[in-house]
N, C-alpha and C positions, 0 to 999 in steps of 0.2 A: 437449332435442334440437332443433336447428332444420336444417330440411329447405330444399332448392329446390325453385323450381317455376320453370317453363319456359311463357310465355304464348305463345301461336303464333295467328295468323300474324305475328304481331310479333318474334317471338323477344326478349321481355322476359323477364331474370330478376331473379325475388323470393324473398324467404325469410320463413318460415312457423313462429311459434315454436311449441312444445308448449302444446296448449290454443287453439291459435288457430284459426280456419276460414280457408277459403283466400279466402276474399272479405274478412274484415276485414286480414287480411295485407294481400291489395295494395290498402284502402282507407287503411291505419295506412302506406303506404309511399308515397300518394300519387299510386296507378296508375288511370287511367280505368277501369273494369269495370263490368257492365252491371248493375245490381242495382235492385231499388224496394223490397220489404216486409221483406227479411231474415229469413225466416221458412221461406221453399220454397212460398209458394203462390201469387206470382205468375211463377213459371218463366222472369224476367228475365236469374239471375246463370245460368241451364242451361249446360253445355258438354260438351265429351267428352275424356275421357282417354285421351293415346296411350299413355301407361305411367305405372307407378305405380300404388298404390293409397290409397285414403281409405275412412275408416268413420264412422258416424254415431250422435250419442246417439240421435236419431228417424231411424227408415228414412224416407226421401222417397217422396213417392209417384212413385214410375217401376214402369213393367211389366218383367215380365223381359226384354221383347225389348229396352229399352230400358237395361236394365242392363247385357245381353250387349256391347250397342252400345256403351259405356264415359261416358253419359250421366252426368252430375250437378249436382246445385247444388249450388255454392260456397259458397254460407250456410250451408250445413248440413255442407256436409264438414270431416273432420281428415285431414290427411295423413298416411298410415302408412310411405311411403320419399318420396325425390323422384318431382316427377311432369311431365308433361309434356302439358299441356290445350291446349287449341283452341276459341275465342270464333266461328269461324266454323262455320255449319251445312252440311253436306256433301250 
């Protein structure tokens, strides 16, 4: 299954195959994003989802308030519909 994802505030779209994280998607497509360890522990690739959801083999360390908040890192996440994230901090 391959999903979109909606990069904002750029309003770039990319597509994200089954098995893929949403940060080597748009590295495998060529897209600037913000990333260093690939791993979730240096909180470079972080962002937030305005919709959509992702699940992960490893829960990332984020609090619940920052889960509520629709925080994640791309490294670590899989897309479960389309989704629509935001690289700036609010």
């Amino acid at each position: 299954m391959i999903l979109r994802v909606t990069l904002k505030p750029q309003n770039i779209e990319f597509t994200v195959e089954e098995g893929q994280t949403v940060l080597d998607a748009a590295l495998n497509q060529n897209l600037a994003f913000p990333h260093r360890c690939r791993v979730g522990a240096c909180a470079s690739c972080l962002c937030r989802i305005e919709s959509g959801e992702v699940e992960y083999d490893l829960e990332p360390m984020l609090t619940e308030k920052e889960k509520q908040q629709g925080w994640m890192f791309s490294c670590l996440a899989y897309p479960k519909s389309d989704l629509v994230i935001n690289l700036e901090e609010e």
